[in-house]
C-alpha positions as CSV (number, residue, x, y, z in Angstrom):
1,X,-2.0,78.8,58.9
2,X,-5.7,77.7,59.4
3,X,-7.2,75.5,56.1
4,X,-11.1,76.0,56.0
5,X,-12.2,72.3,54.6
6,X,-13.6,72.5,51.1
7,X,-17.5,72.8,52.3
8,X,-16.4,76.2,54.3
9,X,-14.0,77.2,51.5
10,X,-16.8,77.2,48.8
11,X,-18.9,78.8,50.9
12,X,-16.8,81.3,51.7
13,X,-15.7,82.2,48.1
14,X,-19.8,82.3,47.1
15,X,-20.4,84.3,50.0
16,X,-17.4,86.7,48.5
17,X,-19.5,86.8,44.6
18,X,-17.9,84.0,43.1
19,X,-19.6,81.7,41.0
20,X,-19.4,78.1,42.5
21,X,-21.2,74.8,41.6
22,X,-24.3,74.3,42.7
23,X,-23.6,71.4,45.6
24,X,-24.6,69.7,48.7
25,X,-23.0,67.7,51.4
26,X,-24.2,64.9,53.4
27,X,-23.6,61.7,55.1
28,X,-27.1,59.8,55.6
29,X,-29.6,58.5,53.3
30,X,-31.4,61.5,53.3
31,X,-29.0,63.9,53.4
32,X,-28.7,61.9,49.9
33,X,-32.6,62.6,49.0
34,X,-31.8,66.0,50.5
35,X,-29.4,66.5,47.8
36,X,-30.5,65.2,44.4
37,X,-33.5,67.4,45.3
38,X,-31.5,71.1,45.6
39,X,-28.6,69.7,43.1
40,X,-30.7,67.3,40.7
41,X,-29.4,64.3,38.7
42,X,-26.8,65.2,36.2
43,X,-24.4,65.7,39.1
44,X,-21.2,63.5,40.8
45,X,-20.7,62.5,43.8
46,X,-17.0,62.5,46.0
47,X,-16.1,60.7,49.0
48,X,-14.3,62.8,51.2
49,X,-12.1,61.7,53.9
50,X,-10.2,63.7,57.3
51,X,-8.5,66.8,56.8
52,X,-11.0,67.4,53.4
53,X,-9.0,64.6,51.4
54,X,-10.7,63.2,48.3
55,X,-11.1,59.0,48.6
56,X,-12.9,59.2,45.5
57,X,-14.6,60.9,42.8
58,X,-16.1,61.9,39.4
59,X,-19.0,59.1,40.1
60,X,-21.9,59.1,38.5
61,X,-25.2,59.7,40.1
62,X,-27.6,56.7,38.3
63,X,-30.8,57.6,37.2
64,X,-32.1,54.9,39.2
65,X,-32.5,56.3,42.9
66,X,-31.8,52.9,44.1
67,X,-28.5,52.3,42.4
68,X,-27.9,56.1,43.6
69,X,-28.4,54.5,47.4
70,X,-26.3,51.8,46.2
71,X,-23.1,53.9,45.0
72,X,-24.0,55.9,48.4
73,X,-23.7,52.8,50.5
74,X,-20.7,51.8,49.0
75,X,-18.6,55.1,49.2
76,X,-19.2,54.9,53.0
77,X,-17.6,51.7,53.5
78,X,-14.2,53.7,52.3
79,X,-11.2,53.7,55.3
80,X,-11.4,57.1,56.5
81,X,-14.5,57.8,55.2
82,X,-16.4,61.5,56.7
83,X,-18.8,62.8,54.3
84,X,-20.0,62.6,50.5
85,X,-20.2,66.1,48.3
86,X,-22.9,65.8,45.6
87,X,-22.1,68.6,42.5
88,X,-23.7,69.5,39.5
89,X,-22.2,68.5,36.6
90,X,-20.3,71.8,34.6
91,X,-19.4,71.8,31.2
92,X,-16.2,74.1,30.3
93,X,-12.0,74.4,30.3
94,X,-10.9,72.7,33.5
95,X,-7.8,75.1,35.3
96,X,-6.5,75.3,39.0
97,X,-5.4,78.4,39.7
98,X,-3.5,79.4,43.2
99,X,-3.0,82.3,44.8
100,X,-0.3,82.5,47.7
101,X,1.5,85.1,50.0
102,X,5.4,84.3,50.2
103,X,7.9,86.1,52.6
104,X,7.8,88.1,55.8
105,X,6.8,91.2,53.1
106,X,3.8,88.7,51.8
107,X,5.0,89.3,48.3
108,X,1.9,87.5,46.3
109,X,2.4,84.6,44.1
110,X,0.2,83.1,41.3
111,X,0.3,80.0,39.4
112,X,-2.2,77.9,37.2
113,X,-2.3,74.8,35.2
114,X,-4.7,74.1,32.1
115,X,-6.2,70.4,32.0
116,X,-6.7,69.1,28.5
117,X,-8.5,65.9,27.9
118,X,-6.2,63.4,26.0
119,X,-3.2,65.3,27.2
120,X,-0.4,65.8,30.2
121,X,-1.9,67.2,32.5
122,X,0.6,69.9,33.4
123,X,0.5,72.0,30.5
124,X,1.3,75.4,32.3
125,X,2.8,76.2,35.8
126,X,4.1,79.7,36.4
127,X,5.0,81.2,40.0
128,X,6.8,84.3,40.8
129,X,5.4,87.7,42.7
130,X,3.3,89.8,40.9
131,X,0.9,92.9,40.2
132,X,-2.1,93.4,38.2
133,X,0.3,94.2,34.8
134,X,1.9,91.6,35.5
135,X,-0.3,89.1,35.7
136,X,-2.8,90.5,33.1
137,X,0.4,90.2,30.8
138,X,1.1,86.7,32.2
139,X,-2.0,85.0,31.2
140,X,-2.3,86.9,27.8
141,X,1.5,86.0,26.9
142,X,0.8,82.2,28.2
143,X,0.6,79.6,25.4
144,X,-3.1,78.3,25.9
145,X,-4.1,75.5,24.0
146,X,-5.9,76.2,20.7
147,X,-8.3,74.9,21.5
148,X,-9.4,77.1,24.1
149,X,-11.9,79.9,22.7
150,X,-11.0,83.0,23.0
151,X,-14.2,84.1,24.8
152,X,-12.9,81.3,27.5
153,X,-9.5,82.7,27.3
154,X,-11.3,86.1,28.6
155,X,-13.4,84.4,31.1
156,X,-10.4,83.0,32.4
157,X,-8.4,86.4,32.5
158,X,-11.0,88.2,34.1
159,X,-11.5,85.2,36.9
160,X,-8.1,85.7,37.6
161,X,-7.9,89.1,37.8
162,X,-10.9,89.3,40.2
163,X,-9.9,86.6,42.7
164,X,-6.1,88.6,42.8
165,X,-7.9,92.0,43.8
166,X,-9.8,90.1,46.3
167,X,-6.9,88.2,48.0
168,X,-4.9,91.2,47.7
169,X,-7.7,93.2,49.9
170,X,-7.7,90.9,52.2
171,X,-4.3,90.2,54.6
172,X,-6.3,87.5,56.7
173,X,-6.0,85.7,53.5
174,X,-2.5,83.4,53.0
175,X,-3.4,80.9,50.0
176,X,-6.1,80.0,48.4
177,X,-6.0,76.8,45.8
178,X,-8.8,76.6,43.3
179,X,-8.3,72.6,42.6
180,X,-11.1,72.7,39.3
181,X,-12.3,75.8,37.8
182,X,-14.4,75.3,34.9
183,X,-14.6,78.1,31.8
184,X,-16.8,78.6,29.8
185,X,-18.1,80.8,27.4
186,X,-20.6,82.5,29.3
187,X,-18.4,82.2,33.1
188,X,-16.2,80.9,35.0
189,X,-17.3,78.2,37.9
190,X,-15.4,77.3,40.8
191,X,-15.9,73.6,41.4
192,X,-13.2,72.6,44.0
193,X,-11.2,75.2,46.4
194,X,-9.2,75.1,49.5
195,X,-8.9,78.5,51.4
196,X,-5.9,79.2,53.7
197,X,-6.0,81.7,56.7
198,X,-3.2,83.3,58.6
């Protein structure tokens, strides 16, 4: 099994339709210039480390384009250090959702989790083969939090049910993680995803 890092992954799922945050990756200063140009301000930034491994993230890109050089500076100091993602900011539910092909029939498996603020952060975790029915049932029977809107909810469902008939097309396809997917009421944006091939 061959993992694509999580610039390729992205770039494969938005070549695919999906919606996925606007973003850039770089590793000098202007790269960094480069960036807050296409992506803009209200973004973060991530170190990222061998083997696409996160050394840090959720900073907040300063206003000030100095300080901005300053966090910059610092995050490539990190042990292991390789490149820095910048990412707009997106408002919205926060889920991770995986897809995965078990078993020499590649029976298909699916699990998610919902992240609530100011709450565990497993709140749902459910794995077992399935088809469309199924997993349309699955997500409809799941006990959400309330306060997830129900447009979200429907967002979320129909995310799901697009990326399934997508993996299921395609056998080259053996996992794919989506590590943040933000819903909203208008769509559903893929922030952070790691695609496996066979």
């Amino acid at each position: 099994m061959r993992g694509l890092s999580e610039k390729d992954s992205l770039d494969f799922l938005e070549d695919k339709g999906f919606n996925v945050v606007p973003r850039k990756f770089f590793v000098t200063r202007i790269g960094l210039k480069r960036a807050l140009r296409k992506v803009g301000t209200k973004s973060t930034m991530e170190a990222i480390g061998r083997n696409s491994f996160v050394l840090e993230k959720g900073i907040e890109i300063p206003k000030n384009y100095t300080l901005a050089v300053f966090e910059f500076k610092r995050l490539k100091k990190l042990k292991g250090f390789k490149k820095i993602s910048l990412k707009e900011k997106i408002k919205g539910k926060n889920f991770f959702v995986k897809l995965k092909r078990e078993g020499k029939k590649g029976n298909l498996s699916f699990s998610f989790l919902s992240f609530e603020e100011n709450q565990p952060r497993i709140l749902i975790s459910k794995s077992f083969p399935i088809n469309k029915l199924k997993l349309r049932r699955m997500i409809k029977n799941s006990k959400l939090p309330k306060t997830i809107p129900k447009r979200v909810k429907a967002n979320f469902e129909n995310f799901v049910l697009n990326l399934y008939e997508f993996f299921k097309k395609d056998i080259q396809i053996k996992k794919i993680e989506i590590g943040s997917l933000f819903v909203n009421e208008k769509n559903s944006m893929v922030y952070s995803a790691r695609v496996f091939l066979k």
